[in-house]
C-alpha positions as CSV (number, residue, x, y, z in Angstrom):
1,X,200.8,109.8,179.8
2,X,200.5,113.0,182.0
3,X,198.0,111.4,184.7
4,X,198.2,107.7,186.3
5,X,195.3,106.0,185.5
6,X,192.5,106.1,188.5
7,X,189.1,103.9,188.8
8,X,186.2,106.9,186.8
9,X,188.5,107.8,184.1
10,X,186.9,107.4,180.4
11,X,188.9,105.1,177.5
12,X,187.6,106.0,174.3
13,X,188.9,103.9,171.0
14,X,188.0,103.7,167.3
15,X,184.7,101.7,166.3
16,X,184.5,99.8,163.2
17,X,184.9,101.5,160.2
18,X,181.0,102.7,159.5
19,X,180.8,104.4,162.5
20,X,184.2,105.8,162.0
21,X,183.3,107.6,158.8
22,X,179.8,108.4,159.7
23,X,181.1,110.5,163.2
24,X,184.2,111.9,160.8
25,X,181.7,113.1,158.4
26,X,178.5,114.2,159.8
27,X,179.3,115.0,163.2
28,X,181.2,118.1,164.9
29,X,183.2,118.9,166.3
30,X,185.5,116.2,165.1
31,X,186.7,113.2,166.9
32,X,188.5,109.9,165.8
33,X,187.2,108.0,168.4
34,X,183.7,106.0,168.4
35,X,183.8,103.7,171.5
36,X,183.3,104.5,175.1
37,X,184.0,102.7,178.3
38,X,185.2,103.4,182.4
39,X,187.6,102.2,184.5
40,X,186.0,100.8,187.4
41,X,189.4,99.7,189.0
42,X,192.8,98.7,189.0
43,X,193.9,94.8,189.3
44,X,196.6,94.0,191.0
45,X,198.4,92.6,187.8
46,X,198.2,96.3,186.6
47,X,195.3,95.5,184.5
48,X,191.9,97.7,185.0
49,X,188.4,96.1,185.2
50,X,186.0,98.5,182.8
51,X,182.1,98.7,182.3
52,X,181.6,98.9,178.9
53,X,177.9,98.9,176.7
54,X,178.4,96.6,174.0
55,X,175.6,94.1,171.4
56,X,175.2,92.1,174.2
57,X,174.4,95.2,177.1
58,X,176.2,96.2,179.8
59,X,179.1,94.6,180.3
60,X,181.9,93.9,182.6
61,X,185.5,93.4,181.1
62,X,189.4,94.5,180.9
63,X,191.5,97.0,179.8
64,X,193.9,94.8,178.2
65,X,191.2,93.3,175.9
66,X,191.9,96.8,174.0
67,X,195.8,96.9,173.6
68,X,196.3,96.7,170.0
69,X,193.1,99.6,169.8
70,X,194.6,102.8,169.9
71,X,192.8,104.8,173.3
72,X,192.5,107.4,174.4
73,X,191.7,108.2,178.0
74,X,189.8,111.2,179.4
75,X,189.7,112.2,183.3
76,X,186.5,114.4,183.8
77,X,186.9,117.6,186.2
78,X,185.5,117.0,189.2
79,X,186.6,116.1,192.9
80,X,188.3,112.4,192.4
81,X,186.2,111.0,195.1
82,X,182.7,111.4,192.9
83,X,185.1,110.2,189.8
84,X,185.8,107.2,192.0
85,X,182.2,106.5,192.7
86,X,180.7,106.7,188.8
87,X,181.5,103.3,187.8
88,X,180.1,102.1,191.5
89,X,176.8,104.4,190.4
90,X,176.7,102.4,187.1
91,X,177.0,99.2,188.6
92,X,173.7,99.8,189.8
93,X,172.2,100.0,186.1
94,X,172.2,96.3,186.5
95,X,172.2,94.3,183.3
96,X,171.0,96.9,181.2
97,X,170.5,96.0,177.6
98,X,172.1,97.7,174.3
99,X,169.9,100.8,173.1
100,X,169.5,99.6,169.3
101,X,166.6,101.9,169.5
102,X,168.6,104.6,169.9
103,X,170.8,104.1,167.1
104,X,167.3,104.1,165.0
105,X,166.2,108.0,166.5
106,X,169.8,108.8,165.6
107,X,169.7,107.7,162.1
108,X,166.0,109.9,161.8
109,X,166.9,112.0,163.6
110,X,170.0,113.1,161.3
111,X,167.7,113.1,158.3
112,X,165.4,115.4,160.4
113,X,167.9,117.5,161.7
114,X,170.1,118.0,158.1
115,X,166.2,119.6,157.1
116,X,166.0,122.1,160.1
117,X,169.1,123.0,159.5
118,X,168.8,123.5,155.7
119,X,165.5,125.5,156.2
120,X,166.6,127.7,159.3
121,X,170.1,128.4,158.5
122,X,169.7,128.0,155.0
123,X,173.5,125.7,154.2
124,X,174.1,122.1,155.1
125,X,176.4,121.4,158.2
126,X,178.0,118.8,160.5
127,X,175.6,117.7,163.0
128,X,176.2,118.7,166.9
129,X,174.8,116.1,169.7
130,X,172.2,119.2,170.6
131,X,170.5,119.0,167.2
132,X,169.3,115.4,167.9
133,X,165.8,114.9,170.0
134,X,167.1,112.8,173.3
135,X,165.3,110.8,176.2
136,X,167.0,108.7,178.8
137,X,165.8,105.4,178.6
138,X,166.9,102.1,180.7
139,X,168.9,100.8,177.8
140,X,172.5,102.3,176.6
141,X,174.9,102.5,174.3
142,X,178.2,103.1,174.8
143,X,179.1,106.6,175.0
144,X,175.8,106.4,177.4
145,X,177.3,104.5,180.4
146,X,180.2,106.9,181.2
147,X,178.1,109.8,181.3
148,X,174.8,108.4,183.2
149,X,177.4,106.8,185.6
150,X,178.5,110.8,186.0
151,X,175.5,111.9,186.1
152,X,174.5,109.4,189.3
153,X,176.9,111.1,191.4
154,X,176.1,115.0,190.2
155,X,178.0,115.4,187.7
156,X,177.2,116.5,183.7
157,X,179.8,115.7,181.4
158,X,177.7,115.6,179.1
159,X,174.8,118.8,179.3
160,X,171.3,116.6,180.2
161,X,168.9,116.7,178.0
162,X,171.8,116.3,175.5
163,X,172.4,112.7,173.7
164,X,176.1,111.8,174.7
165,X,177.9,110.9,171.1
166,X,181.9,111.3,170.4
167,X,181.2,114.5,169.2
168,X,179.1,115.8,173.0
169,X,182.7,113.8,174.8
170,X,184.5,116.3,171.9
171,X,182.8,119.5,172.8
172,X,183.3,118.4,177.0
173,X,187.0,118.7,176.3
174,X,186.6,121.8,174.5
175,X,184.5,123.6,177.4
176,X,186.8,121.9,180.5
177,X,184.4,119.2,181.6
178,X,187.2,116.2,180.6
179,X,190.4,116.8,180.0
180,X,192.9,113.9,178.3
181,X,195.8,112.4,179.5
């Protein structure tokens, strides 16, 4: 690992095997990885407390419940003391529920956005997180809560107005926003 692990940095692991194949496959740019979380902070056992979305909402948990996933762990550029506060800024979403809503808009609008595409640019491509409609609700899913905790304390990993997927944490990488370990 080139960085020691600090409280704002971004574990991302592989999601069960339908989501797997459906962000492989329809999404770009690619990414293996389907399940977001942030460390909130380090135990003293060595352990890390994280803030996760999962079925049941937000959710408080450990690191350790994810050592036989493989992870991957992002820290996103910005001065460490605002990467210190995000997971205190999400804290403050309170017990927000899962956004299986959201899922649903995704799901239409893929079927929407495969049609744009086909009549504007006239081939069928992978789907980037920009060709799907997005609103900010008070619900999340998962790769939600790392960025809204960002975007609390001023900073966009993801661009707003943009629905954060793997793919939107892919394309932060690519432009410098998050870099991994």
């Amino acid at each position: 690992m080139n960085f020691k692990l600090e409280p704002g940095d971004i574990f991302a692991v592989r999601g069960h095997w339908l989501t797997m194949w459906l962000v492989t496959h329809l999404l770009q740019p690619y990414i293996n990885r389907t399940h977001f979380g942030i460390l909130w902070h380090e135990r003293p056992d060595g352990d890390f407390v994280i803030i996760e979305s999962i079925a049941r909402g937000l959710s408080i948990g450990l690191l350790s419940w994810y050592k036989d996933y493989e992870k991957t762990f992002y820290r996103v550029n910005c001065p460490a003391d605002l990467r210190h506060e995000a997971p205190d800024a999400l804290v403050e979403w309170g017990r927000a529920s899962y956004d299986y809503l959201l899922i649903l808009k995704l799901a239409a609008g893929a079927v929407v956005a495969f049609f744009k595409i086909l009549i504007k640019e006239r081939k069928i491509r992978k789907l980037r997180a920009e060709d799907f409609p997005y609103i900010e609700n008070s619900s999340l899913i998962c790769t939600e809560a790392p960025d809204v905790a960002y975007d609390a304390v001023g900073v966009n990993i993801i661009p707003l107005g943009v629905v954060p997927i793997p793919s939107a944490f892919r394309q932060a990488e690519i432009e410098g926003r998050i870099f991994t370990e």
